[in-house]
C-alpha positions as CSV (number, residue, x, y, z in Angstrom):
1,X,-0.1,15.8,-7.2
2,X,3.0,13.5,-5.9
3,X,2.4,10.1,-7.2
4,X,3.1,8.6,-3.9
5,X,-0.2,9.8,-3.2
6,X,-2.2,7.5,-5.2
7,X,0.6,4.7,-5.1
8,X,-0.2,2.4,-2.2
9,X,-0.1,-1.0,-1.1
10,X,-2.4,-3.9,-0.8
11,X,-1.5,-3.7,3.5
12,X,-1.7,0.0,3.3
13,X,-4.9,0.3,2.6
14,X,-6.2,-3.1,3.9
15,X,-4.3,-1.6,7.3
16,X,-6.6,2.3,7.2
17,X,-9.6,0.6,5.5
18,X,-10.2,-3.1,6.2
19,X,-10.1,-4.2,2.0
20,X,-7.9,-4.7,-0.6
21,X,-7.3,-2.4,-3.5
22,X,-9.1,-4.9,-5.7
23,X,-11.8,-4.9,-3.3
24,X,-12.2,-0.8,-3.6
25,X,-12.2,-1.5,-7.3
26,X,-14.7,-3.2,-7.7
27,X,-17.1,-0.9,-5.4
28,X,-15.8,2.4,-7.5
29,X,-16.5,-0.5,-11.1
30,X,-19.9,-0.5,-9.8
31,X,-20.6,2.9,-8.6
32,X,-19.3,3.9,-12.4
33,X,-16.7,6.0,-10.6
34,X,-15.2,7.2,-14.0
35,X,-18.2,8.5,-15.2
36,X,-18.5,11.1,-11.4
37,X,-17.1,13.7,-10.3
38,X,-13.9,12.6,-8.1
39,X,-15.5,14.1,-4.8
40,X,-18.9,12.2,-5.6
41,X,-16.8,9.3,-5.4
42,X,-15.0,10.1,-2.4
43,X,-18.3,11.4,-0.7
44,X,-20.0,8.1,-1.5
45,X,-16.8,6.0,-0.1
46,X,-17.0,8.4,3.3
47,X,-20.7,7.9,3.9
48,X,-21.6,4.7,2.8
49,X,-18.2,2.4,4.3
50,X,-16.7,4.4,6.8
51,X,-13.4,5.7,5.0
52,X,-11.6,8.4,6.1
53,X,-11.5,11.1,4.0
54,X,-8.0,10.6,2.9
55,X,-8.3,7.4,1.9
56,X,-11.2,8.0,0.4
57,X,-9.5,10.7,-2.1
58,X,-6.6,7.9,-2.7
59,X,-8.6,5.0,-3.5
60,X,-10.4,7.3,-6.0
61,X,-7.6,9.3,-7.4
62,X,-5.6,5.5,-7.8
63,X,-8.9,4.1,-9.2
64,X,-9.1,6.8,-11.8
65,X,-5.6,6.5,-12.9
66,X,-6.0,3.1,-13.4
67,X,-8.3,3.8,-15.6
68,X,-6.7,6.8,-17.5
69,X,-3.6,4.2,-18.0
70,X,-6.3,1.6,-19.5
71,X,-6.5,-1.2,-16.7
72,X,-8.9,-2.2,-14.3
């Protein structure tokens, strides 16, 4: 997977979703995100705000990284 993918802006995805990263954060943080399986995640996002699917799978697969790389 291209790192572009998950490496987006603050306006980029306030622009295709209507929050800011930190926002989508903190819903994944309280979903327990890193504990799911990615599409659960993505599935959840999709249903319950509204996000299209492909920012759904890049506000997941960013908010996963973050946590791989210990922050968040």
């Amino acid at each position: 997977m291209k790192k572009e993918y998950w490496d987006v802006t603050d306006e980029q995805v306030i622009e295709k979703t209507g929050k800011p990263i930190a926002d989508w954060i903190a819903i994944l943080d309280a979903l327990s995100a890193s504990e799911k399986k990615s599409m659960d995640s993505v599935n959840h996002l999709q249903a319950t705000y509204s996000v299209p699917r492909y920012w759904a799978r890049t506000l997941t697969t960013h908010y996963l990284k973050l946590k791989a790389e210990g922050a968040g």
